[in-house]
DRENDO-1510 file (C-alpha; in Angstrom, 1 decimal, always signed):
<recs>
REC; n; res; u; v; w
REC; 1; UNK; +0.0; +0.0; +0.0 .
REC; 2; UNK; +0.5; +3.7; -0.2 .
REC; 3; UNK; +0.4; +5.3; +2.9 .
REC; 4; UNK; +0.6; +9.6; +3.8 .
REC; 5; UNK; +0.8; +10.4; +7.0 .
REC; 6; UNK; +1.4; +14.1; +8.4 .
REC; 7; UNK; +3.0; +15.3; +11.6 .
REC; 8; UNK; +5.6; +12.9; +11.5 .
REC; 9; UNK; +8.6; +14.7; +13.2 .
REC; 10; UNK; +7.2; +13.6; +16.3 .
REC; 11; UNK; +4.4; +11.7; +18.5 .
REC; 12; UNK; +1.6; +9.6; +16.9 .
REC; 13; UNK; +3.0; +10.5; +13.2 .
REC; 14; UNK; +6.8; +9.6; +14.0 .
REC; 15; UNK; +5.6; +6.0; +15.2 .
REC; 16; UNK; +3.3; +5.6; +13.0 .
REC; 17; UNK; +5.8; +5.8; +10.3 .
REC; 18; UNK; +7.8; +3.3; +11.4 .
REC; 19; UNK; +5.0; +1.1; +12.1 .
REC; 20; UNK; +3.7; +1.1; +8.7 .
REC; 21; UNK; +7.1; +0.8; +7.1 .
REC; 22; UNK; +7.6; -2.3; +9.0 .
REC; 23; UNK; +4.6; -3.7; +7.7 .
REC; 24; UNK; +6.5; -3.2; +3.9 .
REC; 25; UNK; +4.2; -0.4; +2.8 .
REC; 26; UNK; +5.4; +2.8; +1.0 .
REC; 27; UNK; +5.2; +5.4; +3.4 .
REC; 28; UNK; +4.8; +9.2; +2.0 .
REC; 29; UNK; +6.0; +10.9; +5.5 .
REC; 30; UNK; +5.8; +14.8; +5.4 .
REC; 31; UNK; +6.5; +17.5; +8.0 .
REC; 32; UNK; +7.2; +20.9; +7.8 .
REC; 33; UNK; +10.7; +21.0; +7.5 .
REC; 34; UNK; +12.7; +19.1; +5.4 .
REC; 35; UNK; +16.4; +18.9; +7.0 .
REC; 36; UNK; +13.8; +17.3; +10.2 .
REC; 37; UNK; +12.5; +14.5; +8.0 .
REC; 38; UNK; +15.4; +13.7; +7.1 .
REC; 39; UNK; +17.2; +14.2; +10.6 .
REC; 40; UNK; +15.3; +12.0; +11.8 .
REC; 41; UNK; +14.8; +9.3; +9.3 .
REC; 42; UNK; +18.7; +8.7; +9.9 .
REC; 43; UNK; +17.7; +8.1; +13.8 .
REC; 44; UNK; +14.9; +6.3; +13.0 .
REC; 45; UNK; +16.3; +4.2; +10.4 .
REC; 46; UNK; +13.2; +4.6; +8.1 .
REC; 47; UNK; +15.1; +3.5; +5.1 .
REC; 48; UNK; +13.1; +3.7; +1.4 .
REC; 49; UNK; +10.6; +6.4; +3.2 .
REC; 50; UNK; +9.6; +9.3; +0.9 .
REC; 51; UNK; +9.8; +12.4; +2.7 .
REC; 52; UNK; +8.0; +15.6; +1.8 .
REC; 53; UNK; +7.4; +18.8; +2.8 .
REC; 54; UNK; +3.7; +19.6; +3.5 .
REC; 55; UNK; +2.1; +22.9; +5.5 .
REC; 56; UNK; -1.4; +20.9; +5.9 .
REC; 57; UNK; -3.4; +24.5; +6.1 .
REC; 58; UNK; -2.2; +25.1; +2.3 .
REC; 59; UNK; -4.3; +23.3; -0.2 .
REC; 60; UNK; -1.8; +23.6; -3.2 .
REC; 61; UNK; +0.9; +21.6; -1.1 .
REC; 62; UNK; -1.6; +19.0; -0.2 .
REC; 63; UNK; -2.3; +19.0; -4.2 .
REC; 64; UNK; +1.6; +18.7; -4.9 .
REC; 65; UNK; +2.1; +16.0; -2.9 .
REC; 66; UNK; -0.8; +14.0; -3.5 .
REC; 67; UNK; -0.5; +14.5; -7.3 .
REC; 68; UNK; +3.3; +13.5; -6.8 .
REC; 69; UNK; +1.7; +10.5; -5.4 .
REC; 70; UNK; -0.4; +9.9; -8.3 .
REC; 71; UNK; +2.3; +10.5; -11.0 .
REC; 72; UNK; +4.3; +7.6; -9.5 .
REC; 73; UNK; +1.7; +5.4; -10.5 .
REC; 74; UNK; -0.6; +5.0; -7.1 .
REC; 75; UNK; -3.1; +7.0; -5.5 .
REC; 76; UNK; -2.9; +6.8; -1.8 .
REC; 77; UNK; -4.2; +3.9; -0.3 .
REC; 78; UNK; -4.3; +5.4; +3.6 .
REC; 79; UNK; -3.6; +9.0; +4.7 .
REC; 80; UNK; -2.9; +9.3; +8.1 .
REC; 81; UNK; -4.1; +13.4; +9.3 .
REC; 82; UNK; -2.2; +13.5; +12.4 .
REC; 83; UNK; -0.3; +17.0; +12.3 .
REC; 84; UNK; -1.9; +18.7; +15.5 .
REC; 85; UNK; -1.2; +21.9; +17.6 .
REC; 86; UNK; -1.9; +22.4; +21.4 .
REC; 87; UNK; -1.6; +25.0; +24.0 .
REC; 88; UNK; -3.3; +24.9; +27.3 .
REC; 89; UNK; -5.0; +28.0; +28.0 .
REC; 90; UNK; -7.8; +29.6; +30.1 .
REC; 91; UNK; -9.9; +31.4; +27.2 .
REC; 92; UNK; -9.3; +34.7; +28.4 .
REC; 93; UNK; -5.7; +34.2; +28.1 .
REC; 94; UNK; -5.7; +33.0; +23.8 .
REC; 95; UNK; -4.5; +35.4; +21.7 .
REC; 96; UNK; -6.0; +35.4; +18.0 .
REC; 97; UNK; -2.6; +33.6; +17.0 .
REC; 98; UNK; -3.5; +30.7; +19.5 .
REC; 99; UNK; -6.9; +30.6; +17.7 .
REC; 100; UNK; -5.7; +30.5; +14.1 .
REC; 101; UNK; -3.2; +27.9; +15.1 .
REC; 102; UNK; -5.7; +25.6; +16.9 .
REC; 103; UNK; -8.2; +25.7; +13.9 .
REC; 104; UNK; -6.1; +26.1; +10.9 .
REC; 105; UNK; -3.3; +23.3; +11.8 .
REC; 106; UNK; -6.2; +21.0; +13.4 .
REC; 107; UNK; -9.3; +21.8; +11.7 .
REC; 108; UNK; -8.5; +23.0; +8.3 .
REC; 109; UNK; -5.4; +21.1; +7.5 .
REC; 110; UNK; -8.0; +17.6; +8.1 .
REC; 111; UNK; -10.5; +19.2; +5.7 .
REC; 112; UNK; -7.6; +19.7; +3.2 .
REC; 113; UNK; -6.2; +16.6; +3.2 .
REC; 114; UNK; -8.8; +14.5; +3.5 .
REC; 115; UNK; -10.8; +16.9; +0.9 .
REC; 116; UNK; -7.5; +16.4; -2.0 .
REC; 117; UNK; -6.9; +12.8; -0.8 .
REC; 118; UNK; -10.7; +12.2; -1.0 .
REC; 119; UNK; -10.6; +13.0; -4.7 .
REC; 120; UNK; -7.7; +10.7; -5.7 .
REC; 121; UNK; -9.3; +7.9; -3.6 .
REC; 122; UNK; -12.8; +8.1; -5.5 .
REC; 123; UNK; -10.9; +8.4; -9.1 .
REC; 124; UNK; -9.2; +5.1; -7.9 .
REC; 125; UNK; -12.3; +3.3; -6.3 .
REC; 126; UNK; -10.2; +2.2; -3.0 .
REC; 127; UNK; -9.0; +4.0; -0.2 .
REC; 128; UNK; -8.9; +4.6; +3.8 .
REC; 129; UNK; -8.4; +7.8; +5.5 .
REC; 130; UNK; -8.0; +7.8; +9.4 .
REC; 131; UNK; -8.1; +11.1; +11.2 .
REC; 132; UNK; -6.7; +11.5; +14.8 .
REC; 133; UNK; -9.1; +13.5; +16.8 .
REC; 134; UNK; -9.3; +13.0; +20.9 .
REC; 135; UNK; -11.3; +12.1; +23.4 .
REC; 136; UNK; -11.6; +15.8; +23.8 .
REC; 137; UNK; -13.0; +16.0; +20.6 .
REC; 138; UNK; -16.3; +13.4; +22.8 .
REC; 139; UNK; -16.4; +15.0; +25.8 .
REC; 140; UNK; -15.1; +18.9; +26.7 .
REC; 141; UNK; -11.9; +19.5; +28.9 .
REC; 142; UNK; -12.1; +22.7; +30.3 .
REC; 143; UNK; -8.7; +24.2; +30.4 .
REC; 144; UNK; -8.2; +22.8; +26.1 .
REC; 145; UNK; -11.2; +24.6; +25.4 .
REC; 146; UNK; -9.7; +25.6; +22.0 .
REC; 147; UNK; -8.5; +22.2; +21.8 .
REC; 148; UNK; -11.3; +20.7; +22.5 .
REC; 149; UNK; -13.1; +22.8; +19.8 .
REC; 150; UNK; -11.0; +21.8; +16.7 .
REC; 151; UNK; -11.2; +18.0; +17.8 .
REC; 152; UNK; -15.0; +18.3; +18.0 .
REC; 153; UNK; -14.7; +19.7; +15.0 .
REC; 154; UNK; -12.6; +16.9; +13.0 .
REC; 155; UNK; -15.0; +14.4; +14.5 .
REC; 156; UNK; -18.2; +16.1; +13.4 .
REC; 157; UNK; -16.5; +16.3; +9.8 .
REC; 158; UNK; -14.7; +12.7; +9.8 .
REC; 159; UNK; -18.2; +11.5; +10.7 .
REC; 160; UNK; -20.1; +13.4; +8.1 .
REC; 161; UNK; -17.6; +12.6; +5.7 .
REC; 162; UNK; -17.3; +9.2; +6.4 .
REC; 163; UNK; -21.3; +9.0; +5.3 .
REC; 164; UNK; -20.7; +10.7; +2.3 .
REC; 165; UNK; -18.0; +8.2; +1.3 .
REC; 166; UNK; -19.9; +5.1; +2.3 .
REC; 167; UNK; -20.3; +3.0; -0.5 .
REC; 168; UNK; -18.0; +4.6; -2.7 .
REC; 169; UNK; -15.0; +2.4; -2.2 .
REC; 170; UNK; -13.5; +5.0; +0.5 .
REC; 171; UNK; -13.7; +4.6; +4.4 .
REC; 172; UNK; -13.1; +7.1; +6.8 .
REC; 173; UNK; -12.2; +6.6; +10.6 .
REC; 174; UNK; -11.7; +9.1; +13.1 .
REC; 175; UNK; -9.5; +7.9; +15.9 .
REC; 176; UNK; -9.7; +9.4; +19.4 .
REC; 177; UNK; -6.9; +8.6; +21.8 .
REC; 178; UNK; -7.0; +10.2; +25.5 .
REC; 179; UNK; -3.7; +11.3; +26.1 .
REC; 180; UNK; -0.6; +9.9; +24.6 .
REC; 181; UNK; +3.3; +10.2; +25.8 .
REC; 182; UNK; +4.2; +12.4; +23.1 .
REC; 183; UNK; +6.0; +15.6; +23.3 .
REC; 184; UNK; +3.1; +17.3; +23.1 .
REC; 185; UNK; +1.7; +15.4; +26.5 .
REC; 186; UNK; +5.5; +16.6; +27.9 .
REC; 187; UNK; +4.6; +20.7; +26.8 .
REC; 188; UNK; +1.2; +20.4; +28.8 .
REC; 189; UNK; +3.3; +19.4; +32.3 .
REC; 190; UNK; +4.1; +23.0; +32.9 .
REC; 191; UNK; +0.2; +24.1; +32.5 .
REC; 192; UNK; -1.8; +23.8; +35.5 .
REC; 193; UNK; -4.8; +24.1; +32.9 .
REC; 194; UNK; -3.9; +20.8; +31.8 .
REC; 195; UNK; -4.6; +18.7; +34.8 .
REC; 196; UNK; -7.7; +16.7; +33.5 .
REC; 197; UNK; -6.0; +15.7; +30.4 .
REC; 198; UNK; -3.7; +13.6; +33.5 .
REC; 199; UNK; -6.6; +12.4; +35.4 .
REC; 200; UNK; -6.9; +8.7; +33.4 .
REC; 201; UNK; -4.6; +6.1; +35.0 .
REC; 202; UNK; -1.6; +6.1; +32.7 .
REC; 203; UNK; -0.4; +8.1; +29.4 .
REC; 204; UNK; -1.5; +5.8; +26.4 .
REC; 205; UNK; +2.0; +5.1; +24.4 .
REC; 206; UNK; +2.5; +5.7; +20.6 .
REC; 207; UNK; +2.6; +2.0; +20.2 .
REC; 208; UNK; -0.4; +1.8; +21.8 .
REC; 209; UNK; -2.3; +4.5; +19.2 .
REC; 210; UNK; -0.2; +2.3; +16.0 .
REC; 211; UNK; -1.3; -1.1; +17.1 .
REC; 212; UNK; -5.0; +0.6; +17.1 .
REC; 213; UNK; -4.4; +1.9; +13.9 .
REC; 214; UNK; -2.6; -0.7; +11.3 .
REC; 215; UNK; -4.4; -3.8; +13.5 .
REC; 216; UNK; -8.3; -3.1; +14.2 .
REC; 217; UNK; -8.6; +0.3; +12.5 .
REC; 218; UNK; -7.5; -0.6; +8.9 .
REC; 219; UNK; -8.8; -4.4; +9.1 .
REC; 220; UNK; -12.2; -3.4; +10.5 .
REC; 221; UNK; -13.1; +0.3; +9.2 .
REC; 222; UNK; -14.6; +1.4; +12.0 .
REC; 223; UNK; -16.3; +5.2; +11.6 .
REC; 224; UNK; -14.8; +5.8; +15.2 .
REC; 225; UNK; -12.8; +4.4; +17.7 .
REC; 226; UNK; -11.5; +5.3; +21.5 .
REC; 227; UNK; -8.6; +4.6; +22.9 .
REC; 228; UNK; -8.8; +3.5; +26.1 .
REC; 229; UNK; -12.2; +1.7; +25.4 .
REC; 230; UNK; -13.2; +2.2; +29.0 .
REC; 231; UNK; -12.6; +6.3; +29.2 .
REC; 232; UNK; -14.0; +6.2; +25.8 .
REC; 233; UNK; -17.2; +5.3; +27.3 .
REC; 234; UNK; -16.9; +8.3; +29.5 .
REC; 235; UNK; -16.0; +10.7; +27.3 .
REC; 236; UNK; -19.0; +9.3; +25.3 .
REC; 237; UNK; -21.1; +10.0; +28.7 .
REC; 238; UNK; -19.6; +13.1; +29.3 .
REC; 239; UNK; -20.1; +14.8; +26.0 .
REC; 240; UNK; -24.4; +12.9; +25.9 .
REC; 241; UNK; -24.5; +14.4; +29.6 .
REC; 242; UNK; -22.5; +17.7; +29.6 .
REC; 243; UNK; -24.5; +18.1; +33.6 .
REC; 244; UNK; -22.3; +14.5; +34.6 .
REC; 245; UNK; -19.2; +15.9; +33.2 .
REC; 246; UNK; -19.3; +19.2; +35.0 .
REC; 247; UNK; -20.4; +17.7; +37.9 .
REC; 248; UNK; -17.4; +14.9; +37.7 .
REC; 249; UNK; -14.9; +17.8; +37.0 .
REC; 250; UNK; -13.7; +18.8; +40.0 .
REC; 251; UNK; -13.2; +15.1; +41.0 .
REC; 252; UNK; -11.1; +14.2; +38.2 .
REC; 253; UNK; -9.2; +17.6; +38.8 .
REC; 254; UNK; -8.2; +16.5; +42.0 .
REC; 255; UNK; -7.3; +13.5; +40.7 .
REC; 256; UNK; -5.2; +15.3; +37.5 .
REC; 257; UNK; -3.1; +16.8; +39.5 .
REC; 258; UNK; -2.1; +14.0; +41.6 .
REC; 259; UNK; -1.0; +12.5; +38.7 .
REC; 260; UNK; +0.5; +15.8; +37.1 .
REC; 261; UNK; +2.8; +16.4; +40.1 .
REC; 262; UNK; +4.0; +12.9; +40.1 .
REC; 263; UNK; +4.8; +13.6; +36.6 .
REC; 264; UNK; +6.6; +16.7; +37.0 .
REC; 265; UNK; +8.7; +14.8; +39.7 .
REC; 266; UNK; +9.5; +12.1; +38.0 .
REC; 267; UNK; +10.6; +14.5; +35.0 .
REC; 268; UNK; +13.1; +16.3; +37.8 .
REC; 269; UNK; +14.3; +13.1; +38.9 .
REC; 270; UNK; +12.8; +13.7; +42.7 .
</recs>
C-alpha cells in the first residue's frame, strides 16, 4: 500500500511511520521542514521512506504532494491526518494567533487533506483515510477549550464525511486517543490548565495509538474508535450528559493533578 501520514517529526506521526514501514508499505511521510525529516529518518532508520514537505493549512501543497503521489503510478491507499497543535489556556488568556493555530493546523489542514486525498481515492475506487481527533473532541476538557473545539470539530467532519464516502469504495475513521506520551503530552506538564488531560490512569504510548491503527482500525473500518475503550465510554457519557461531566470535574481535577505532580517529579528526577 500507499500510505501519507502528516506530523511525522514527532508523536503519533513519528511511530506511525515506522509502524507502517515495518509492515513493507510505502510510506509518504511529510513535515514541515525538510532537514527534520530527514534528521530524523537517519535516527529512526526509516530506510526507502519518501519524505515531503507539507504545511497541511495550504491546499496547493496537499495538491503537490498528492499529485506527486499519483504520477508515481498509485493514489494513496491510507492518509494518516495527524499534524496537530496544542496549548493549554484559560480562554481569556488566547491570543488570536493561538486561535488561528488551533483551527487552521487541526481543523482546516484535516479538511484539506482528506478533501484532496478524497478525490484521488474516489478516481481510484479504494481508499482509507484515518483522522486523529481526541477524546476531547467526545467529551469537553475545560482548560483545552480551543482544543477541545478543533477535535470536536474533526470528528463532526470525519463523521459526516465518512457518510458521504460510504459506499464509494472509500472509508473514513476518526480515531480518538485520550492522552498519549508524546512531546506534546510533555509541553502540557508546565500548564496547570492541563490537569484533567492527567486524570486517566496512565499516558496511552505511541505504540499503543499504532497497534490501534494498522491492526483493528485498517482491518475493520470502524467510523470511530476510543482509545482506552473504557474512558472512551466516559467521554462518550460526558459529552451525551454535559450536567455529569461538570459535575465529575472537579473530582477528576483532584485526581489530575495527583498524577501531574508525580509527573513533573518524575521528569526532575525527585
Amino acid at each position: 500500500m500507499q500510505v501519507l501520514i502528516t506530523g511525522c517529526t514527532s508523536g503519533i506521526g513519528r511511530a506511525l511511520t515506522a509502524a507502517f514501514q515495518e509492515r513493507g508499505d510505502t510510506v509518504w511521510a511529510t513535515g514541515q521542514r525538510l532537514a527534520e525529516l530527514e534528521r530524523i529518518a537517519a535516527e529512526d532508520g526509516w530506510g526507502r521512506v519518501e519524505l515531503r514537505t507539507l504545511d497541511v493549512t495550504d491546499a496547493d501543497a496537499w495538491d503537490r504532494v498528492v499529485s506527486e503521489m499519483e504520477s508515481s503510478g498509485r493514489s494513496p491507499d491510507v492518509v494518516c491526518n495527524v499534524a496537530g497543535y496544542l496549548l493549554p489556556a484559560l480562554v481569556e488568556a488566547t491570543t488570536v494567533r493561538d486561535v488561528d493555530l488551533h483551527i487552521d493546523v487541526n481543523v482546516k489542514g484535516v479538511i484539506l487533506g482528506t478533501r484532496r486525498c478524497a478525490q484521488s481515492m474516489l478516481a481510484a475506487g479504494r481508499g482509507h483515510i484515518i483522522n486523529i481527533a481526541s477524546l476531547a473532541g467526545m467529551s469537553a476538557v475545560p482548560g483545552l477549550s480551543l482544543y477541545s473545539a478543533s477535535k470536536f470539530a474533526v470528528r463532526g467532519f470525519s463523521l459526516s464525511v465518512a457518510q458521504e464516502l460510504r459506499g464509494r469504495g472509500v472509508a473514513v475513521t476518526v480515531v480518538c486517543p485520550d492522552a498519549v506520551q508524546t512531546p506534546m503530552l510533555d509541553l502540557q506538564l508546565d500548564y496547570e490548565e492541563s490537569a484533567l488531560v492527567f486524570s486517566g490512569a496512565r499516558a496511552l504510548s505511541t505504540a499503543d495509538v499504532c497497534a490501534a491503527i494498522t491492526g483493528r482500525v485498517l482491518r475493520d473500518r470502524p467510523l470511530e474508535v476510543a482509545l482506552p475503550g473504557w474512558r472512551g465510554v466516559l467521554a462518550r457519557i460526558g459529552g451525551a450528559a454535559p450536567g455529569v461531566a461538570a459535575a465529575s470535574e472537579p473530582l477528576l481535577r483532584r485526581v489530575g493533578r495527583l498524577n501531574l505532580e508525580r509527573a513533573r517529579r518524575a521528569r526532575s528526577g525527585v
